[in-house]
C-alpha positions as CSV (number, residue, x, y, z in Angstrom):
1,X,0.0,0.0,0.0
2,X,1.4,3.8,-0.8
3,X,1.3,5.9,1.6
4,X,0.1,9.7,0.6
5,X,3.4,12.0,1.2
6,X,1.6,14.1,4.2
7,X,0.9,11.3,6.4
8,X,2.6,11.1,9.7
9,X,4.8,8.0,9.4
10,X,5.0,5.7,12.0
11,X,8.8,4.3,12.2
12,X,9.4,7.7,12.8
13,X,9.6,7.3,16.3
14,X,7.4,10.0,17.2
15,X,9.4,12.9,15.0
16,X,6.6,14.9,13.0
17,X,7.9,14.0,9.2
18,X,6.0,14.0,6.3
19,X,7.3,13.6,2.9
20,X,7.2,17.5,1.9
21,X,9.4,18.6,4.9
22,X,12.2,16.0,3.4
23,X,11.8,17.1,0.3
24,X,12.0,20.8,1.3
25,X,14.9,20.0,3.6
26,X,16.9,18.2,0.5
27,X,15.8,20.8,-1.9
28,X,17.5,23.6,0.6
29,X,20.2,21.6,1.5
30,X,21.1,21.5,-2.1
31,X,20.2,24.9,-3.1
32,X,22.3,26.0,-0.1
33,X,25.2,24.1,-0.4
34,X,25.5,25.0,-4.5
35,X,25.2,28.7,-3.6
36,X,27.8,28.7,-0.8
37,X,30.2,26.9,-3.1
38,X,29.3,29.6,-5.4
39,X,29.7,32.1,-3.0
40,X,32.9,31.7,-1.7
41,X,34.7,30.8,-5.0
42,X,33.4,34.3,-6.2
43,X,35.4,35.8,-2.9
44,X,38.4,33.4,-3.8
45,X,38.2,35.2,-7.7
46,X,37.7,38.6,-6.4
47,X,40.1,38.6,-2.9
48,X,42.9,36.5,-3.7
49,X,45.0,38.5,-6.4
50,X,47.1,35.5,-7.7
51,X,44.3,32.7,-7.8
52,X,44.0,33.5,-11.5
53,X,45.7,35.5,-14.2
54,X,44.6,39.1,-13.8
55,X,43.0,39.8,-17.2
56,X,42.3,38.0,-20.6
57,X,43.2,40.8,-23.4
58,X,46.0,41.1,-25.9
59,X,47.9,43.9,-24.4
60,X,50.2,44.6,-21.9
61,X,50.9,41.2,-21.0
62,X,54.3,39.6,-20.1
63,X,55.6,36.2,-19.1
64,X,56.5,36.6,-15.8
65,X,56.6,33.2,-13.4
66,X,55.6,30.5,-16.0
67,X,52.4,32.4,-16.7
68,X,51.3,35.4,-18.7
69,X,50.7,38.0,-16.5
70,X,48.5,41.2,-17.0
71,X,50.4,44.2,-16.4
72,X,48.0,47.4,-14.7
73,X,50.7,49.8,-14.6
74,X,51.1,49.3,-18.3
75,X,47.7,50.0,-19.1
76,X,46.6,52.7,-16.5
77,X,43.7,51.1,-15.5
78,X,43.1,49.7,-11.8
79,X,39.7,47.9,-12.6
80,X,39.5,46.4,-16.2
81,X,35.9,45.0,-17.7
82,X,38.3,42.3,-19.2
83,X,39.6,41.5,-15.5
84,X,36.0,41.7,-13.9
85,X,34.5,39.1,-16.6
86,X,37.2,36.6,-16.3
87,X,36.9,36.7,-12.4
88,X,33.2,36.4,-12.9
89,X,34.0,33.3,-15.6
90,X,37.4,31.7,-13.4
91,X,34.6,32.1,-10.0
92,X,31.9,30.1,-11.9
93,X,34.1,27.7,-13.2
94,X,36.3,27.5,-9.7
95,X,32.9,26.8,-7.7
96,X,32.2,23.4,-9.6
97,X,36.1,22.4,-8.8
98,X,35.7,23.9,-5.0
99,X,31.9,22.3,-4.9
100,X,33.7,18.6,-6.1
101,X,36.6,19.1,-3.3
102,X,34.5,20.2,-0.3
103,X,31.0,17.7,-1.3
104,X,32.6,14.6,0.8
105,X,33.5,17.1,4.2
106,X,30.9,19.4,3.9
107,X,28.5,16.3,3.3
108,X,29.5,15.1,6.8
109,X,29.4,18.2,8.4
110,X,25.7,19.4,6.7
111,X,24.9,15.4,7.8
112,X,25.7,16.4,11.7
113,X,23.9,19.0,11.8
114,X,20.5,17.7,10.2
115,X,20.7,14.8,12.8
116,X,21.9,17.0,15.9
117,X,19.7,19.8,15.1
118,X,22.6,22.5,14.8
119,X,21.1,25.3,13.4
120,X,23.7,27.8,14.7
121,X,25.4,30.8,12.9
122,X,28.4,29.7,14.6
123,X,28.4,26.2,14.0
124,X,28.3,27.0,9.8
125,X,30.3,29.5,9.4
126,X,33.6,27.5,11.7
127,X,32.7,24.1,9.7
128,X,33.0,26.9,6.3
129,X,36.4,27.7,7.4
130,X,37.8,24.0,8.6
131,X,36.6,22.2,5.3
132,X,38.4,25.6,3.6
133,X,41.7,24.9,5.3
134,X,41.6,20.8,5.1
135,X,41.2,21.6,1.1
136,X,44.2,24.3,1.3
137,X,46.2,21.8,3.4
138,X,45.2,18.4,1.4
139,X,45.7,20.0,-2.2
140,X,48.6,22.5,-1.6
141,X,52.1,21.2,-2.8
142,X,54.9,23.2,-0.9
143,X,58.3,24.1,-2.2
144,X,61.2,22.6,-1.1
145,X,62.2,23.5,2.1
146,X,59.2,25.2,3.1
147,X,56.7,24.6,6.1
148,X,53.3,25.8,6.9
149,X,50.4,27.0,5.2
150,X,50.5,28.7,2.2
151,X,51.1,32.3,2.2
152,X,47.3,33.4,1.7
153,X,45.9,30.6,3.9
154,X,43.7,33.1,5.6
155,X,41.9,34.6,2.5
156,X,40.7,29.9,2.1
157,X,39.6,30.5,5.5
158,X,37.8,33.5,5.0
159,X,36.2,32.1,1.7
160,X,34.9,29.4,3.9
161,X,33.3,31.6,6.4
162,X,31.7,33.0,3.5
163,X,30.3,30.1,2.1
164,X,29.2,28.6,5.8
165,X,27.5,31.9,6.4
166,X,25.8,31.3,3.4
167,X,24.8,28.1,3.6
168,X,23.5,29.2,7.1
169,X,21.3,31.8,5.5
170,X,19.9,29.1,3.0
171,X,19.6,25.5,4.8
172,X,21.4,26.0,8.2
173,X,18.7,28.2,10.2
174,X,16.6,25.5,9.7
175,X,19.0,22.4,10.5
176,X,16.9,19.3,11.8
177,X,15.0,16.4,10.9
178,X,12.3,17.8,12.5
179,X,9.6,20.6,11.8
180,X,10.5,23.7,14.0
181,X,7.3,23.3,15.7
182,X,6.8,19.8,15.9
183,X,7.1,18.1,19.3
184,X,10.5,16.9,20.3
185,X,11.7,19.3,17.4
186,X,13.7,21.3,20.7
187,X,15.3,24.6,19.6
């Protein structure tokens, strides 16, 4: 027999589901997590000055450090629409290689706090900036003879405050299996 998708069901062990709320709860878990990703490779494009090359245009470039590098002194401008469309193009294409790194951590961590009801601000935005720094630290290939974090380690962790404080604003204000009002749903 099918059961119609508003229905209390039983094994729940007395949580008030019904198949909308999951349904809601995947689609904003989803929509969340895609926009956070998102977000913070659009601050990653935009903060960190050598996470791409600066501009896509036929002049004023050099080869400077293996890599053809836009020169702004050369050109007089500070802000160039060629720079500002290629950061909008290398954040869109950066959030689906950020969004494949971070799915397996930020999976666990979104799993945590559905179970445990961890709707806080806090909570978000500190797992944002952990799986930020484990992706610095597991992907970052140091020079011989160096130790520590890469030199702009803190603009990773600040991308991943952004995209926790997004995902908060999306999905995470609402963390938990439960409806918010439902009995045993606790705040």
């Amino acid at each position: 027999m099918v059961r119609p998708l508003t229905r209390r069901w039983p094994e729940a062990d007395g949580l008030d589901m019904d198949g909308f709320h999951v349904f809601g709860r995947l689609f904003a878990i989803v929509f969340g997590y895609c926009l956070a990703v998102v977000a913070a490779s659009f601050f990653l494009a935009f903060a960190v000055p050598d996470w791409m090359p600066a501009a896509w245009v036929f002049d004023h470039w050099h080869v400077g450090s293996e890599f053809l590098v836009y020169d702004y002194r050369a050109s007089g401008d500070a802000v160039d629409v060629a720079d500002t469309v290629t950061r909008v193009i290398v954040g869109t294409v950066g959030a689906s290689i950020v969004g494949g790194l971070a799915f397996v951590p930020a999976a666990l961590a979104i799993l945590a706090a559905e179970i445990l009801r961890l709707r806080s601000i806090l909570y978000h935005v500190l797992i944002g900036g952990l799986v930020a720094i484990a992706l610095v630290v597991a992907t970052w290939v140091p020079d011989a003879g160096s130790r520590g974090l890469p030199p702009d380690w803190n603009l990773f962790l600040a991308a991943g405050f952004v995209g926790g404080f997004v995902y908060w604003l999306i999905a995470g204000r609402g963390s938990g299996i439960t409806r918010p009002g439902a009995p045993g749903a606790g705040a």
